[in-house]
PDB file of N, CA, C and O in Angstrom, chain B, residues numbered from 101:
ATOM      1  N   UNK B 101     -14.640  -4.728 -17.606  1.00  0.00           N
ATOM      2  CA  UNK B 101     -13.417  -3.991 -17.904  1.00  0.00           C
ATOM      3  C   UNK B 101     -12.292  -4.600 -17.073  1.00  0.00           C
ATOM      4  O   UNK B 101     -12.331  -4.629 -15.843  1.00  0.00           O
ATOM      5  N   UNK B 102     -11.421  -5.019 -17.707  1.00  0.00           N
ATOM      6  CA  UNK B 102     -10.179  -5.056 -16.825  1.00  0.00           C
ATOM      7  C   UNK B 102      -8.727  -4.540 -17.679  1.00  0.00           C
ATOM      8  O   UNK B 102      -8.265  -4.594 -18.819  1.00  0.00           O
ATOM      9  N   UNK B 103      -8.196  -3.781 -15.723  1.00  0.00           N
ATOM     10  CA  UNK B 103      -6.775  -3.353 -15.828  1.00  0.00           C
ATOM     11  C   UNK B 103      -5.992  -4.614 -15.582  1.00  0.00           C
ATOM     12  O   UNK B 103      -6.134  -5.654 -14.940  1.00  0.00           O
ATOM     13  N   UNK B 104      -4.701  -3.812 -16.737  1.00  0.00           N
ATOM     14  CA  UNK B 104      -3.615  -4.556 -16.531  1.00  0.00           C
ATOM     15  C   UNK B 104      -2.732  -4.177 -16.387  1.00  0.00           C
ATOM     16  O   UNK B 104      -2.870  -2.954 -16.437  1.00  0.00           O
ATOM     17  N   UNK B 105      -1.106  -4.584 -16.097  1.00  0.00           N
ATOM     18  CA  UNK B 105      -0.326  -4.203 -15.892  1.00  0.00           C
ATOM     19  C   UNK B 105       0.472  -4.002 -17.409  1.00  0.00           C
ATOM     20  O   UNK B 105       0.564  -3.050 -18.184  1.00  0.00           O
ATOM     21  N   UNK B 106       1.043  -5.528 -17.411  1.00  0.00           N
ATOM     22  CA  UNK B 106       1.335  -5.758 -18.575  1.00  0.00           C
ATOM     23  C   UNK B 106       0.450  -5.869 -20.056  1.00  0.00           C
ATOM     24  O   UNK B 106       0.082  -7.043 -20.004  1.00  0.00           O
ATOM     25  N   UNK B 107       0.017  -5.426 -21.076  1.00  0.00           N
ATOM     26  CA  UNK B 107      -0.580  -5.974 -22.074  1.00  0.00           C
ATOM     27  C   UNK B 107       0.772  -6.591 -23.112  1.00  0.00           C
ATOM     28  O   UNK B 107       1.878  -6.063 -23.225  1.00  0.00           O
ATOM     29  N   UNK B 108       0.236  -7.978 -23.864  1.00  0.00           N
ATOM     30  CA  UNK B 108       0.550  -8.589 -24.581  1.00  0.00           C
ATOM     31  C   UNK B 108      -0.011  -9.390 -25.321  1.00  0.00           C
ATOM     32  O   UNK B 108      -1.064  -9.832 -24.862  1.00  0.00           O
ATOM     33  N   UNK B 109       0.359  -9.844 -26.545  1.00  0.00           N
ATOM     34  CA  UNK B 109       0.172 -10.563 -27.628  1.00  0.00           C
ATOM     35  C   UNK B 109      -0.703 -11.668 -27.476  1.00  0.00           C
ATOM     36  O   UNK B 109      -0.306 -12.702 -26.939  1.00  0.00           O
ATOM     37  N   UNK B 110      -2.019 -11.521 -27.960  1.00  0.00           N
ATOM     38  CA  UNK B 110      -2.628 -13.099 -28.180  1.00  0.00           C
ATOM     39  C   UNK B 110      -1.590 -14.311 -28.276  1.00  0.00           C
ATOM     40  O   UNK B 110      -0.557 -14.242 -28.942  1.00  0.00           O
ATOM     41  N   UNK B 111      -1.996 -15.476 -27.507  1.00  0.00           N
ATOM     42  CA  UNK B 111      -0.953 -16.377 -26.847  1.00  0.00           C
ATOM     43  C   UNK B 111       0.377 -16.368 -26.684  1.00  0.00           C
ATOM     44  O   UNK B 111       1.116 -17.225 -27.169  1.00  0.00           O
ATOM     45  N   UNK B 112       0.774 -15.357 -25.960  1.00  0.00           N
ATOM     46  CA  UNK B 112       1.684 -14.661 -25.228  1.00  0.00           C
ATOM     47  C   UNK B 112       1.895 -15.684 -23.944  1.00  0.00           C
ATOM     48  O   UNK B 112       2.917 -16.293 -23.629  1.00  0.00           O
ATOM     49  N   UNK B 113       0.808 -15.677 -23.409  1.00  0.00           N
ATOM     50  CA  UNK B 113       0.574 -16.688 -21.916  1.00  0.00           C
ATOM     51  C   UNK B 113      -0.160 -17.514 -22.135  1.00  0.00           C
ATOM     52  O   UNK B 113      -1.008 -17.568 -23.025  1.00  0.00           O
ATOM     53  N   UNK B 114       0.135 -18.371 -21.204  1.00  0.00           N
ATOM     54  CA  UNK B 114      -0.976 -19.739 -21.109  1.00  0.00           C
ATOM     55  C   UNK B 114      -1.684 -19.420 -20.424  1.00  0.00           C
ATOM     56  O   UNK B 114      -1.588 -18.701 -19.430  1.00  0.00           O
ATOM     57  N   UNK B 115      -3.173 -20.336 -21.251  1.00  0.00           N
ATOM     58  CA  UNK B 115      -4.481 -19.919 -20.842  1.00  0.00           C
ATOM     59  C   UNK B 115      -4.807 -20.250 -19.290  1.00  0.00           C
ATOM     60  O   UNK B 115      -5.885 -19.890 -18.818  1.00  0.00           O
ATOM     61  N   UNK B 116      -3.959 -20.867 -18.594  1.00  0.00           N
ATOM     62  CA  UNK B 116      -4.359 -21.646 -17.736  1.00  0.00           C
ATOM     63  C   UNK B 116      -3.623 -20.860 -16.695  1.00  0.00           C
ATOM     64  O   UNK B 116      -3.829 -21.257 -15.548  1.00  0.00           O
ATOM     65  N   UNK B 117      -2.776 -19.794 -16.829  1.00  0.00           N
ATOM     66  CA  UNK B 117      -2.097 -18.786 -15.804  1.00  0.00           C
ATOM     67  C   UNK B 117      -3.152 -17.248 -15.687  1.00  0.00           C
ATOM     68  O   UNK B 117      -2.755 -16.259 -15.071  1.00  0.00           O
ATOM     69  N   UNK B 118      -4.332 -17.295 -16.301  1.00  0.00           N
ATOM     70  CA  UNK B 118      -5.451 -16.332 -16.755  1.00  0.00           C
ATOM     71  C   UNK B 118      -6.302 -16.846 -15.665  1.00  0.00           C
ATOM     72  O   UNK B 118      -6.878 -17.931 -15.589  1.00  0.00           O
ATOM     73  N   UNK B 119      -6.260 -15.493 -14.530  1.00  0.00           N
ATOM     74  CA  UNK B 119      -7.475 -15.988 -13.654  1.00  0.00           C
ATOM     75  C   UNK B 119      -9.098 -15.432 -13.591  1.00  0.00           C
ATOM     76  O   UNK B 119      -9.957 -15.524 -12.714  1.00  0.00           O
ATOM     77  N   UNK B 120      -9.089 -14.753 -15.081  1.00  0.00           N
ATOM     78  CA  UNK B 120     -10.302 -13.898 -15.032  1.00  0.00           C
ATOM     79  C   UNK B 120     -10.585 -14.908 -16.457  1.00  0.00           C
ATOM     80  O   UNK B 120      -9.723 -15.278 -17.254  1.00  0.00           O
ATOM     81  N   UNK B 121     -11.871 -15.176 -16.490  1.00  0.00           N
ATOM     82  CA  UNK B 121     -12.102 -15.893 -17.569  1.00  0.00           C
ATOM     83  C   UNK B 121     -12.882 -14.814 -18.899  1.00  0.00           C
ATOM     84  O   UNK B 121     -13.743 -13.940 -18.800  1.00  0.00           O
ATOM     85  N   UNK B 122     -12.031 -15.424 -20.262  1.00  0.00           N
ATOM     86  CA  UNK B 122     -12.702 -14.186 -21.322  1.00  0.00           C
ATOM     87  C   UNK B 122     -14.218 -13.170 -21.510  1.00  0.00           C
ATOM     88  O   UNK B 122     -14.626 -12.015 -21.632  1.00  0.00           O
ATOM     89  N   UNK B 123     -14.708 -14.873 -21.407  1.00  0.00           N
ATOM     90  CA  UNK B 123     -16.034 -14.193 -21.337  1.00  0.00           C
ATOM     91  C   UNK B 123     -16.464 -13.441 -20.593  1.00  0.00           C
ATOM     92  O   UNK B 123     -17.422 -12.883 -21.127  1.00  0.00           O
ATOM     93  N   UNK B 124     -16.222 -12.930 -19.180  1.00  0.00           N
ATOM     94  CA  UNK B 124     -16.616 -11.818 -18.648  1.00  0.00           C
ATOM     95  C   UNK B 124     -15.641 -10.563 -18.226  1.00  0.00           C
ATOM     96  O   UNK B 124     -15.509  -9.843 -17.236  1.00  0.00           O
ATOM     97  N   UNK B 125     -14.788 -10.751 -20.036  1.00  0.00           N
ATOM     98  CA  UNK B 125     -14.088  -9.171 -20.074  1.00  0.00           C
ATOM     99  C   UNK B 125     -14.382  -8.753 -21.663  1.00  0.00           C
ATOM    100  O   UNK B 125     -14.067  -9.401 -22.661  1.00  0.00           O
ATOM    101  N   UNK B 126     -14.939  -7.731 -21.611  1.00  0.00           N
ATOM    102  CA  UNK B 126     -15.371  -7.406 -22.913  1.00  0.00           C
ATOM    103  C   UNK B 126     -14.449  -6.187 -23.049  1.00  0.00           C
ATOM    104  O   UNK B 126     -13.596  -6.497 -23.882  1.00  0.00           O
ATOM    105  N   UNK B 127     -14.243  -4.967 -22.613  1.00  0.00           N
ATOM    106  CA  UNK B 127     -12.380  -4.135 -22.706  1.00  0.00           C
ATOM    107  C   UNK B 127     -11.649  -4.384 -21.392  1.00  0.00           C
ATOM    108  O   UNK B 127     -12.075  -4.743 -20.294  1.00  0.00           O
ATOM    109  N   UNK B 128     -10.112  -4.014 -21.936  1.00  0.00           N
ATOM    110  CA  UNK B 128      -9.122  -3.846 -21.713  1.00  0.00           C
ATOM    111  C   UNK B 128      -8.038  -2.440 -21.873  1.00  0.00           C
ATOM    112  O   UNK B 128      -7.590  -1.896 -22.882  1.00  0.00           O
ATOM    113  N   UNK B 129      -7.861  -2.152 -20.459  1.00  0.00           N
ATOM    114  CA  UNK B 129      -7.037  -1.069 -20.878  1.00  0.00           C
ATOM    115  C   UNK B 129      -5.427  -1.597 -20.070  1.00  0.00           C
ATOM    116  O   UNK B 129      -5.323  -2.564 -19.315  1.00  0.00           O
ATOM    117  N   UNK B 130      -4.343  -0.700 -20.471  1.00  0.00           N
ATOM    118  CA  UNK B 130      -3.305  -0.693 -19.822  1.00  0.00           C
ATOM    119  C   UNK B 130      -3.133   0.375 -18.512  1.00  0.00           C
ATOM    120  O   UNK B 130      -2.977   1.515 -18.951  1.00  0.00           O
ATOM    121  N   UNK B 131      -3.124   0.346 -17.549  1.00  0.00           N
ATOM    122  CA  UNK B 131      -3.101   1.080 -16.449  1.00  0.00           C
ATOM    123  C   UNK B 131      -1.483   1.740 -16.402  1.00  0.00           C
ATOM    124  O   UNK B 131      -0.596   0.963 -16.753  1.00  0.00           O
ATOM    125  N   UNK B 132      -1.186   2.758 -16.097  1.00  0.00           N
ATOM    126  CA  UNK B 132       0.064   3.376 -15.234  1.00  0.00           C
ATOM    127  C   UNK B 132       0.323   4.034 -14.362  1.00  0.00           C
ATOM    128  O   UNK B 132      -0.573   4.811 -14.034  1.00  0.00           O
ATOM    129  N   UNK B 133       1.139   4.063 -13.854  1.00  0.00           N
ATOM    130  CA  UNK B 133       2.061   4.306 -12.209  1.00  0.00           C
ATOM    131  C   UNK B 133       1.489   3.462 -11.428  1.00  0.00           C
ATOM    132  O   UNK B 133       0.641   3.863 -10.630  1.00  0.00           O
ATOM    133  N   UNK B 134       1.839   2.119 -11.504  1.00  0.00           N
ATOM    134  CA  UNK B 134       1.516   1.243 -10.583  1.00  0.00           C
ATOM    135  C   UNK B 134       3.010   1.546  -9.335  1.00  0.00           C
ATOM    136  O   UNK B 134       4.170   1.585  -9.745  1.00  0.00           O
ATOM    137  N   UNK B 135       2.709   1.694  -8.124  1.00  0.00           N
ATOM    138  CA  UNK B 135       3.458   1.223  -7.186  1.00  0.00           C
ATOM    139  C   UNK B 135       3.406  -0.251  -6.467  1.00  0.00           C
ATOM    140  O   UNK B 135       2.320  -0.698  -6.096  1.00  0.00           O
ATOM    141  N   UNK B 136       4.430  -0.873  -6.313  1.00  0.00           N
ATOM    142  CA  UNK B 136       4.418  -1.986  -5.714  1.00  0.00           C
ATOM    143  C   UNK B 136       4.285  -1.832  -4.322  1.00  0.00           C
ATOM    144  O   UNK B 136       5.307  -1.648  -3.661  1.00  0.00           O
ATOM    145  N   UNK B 137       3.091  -1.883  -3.725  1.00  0.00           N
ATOM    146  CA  UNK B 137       3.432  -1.999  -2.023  1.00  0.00           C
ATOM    147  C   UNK B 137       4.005  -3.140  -1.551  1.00  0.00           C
ATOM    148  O   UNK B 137       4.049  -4.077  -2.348  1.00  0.00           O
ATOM    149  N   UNK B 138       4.362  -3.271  -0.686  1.00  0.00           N
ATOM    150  CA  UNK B 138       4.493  -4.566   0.446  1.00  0.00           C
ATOM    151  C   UNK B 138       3.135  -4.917   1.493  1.00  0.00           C
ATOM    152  O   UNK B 138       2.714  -4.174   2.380  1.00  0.00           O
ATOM    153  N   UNK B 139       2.701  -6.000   1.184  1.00  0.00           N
ATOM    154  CA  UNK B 139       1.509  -6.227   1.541  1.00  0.00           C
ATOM    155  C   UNK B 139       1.467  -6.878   3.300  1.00  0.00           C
ATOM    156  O   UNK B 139       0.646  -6.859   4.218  1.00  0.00           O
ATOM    157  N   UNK B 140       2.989  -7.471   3.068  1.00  0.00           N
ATOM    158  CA  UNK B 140       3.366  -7.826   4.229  1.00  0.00           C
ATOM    159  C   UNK B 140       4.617  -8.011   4.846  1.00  0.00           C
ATOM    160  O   UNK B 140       5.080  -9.140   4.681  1.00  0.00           O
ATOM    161  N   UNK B 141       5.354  -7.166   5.563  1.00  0.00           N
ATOM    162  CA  UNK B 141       6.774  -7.827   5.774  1.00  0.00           C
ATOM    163  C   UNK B 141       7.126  -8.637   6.967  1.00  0.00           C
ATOM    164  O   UNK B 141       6.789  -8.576   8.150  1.00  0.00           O
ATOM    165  N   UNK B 142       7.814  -9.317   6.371  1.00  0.00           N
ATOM    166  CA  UNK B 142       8.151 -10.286   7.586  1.00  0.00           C
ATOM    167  C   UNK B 142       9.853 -10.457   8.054  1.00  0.00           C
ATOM    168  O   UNK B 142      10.577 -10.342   7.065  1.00  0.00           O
ATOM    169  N   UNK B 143      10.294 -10.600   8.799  1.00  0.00           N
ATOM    170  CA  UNK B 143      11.605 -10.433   9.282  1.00  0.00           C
ATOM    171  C   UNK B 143      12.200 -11.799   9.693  1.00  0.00           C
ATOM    172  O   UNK B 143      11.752 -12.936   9.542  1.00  0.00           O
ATOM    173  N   UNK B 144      13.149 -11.428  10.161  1.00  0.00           N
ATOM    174  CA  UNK B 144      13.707 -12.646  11.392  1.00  0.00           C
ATOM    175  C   UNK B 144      14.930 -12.016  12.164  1.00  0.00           C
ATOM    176  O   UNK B 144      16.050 -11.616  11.846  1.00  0.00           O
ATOM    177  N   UNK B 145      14.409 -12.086  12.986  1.00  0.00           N
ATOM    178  CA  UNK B 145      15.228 -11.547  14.218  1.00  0.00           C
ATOM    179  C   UNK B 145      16.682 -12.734  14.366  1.00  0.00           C
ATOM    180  O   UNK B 145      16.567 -13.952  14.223  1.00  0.00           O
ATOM    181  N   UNK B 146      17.868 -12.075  14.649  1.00  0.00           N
ATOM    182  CA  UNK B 146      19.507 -12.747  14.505  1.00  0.00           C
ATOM    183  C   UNK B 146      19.103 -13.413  15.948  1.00  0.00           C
ATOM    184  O   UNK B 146      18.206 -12.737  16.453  1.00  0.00           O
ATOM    185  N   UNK B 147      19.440 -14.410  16.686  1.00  0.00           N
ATOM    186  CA  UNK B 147      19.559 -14.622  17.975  1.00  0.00           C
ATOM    187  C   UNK B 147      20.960 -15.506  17.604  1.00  0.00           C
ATOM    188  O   UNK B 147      21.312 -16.332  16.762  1.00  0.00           O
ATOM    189  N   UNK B 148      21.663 -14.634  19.045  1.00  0.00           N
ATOM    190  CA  UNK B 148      23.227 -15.465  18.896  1.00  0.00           C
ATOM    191  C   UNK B 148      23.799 -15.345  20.424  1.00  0.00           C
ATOM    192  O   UNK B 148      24.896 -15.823  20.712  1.00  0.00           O
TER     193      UNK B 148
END
């Protein structure tokens, strides 16, 4: 099973931007209320 964010159209995307390979997804659903976290923030401190 795999979630997605987006669903779209048979060759919509290139096959080669697909990191789960077909054969080991037999359904598909569309998922919702995804929140975007921040996985990491990074800064930079002003020095003057």
């Amino acid at each position: 099973i795999a979630e997605v964010e987006h669903l779209v159209e048979p060759g919509e995307i290139d096959p080669d931007h697909i990191h789960v390979p077909g054969i080991y997804v037999h359904r598909i659903f569309q998922g919702s209320g995804y929140e975007k976290r921040i996985e990491k923030k990074t800064v930079k401190i002003e020095r003057g």
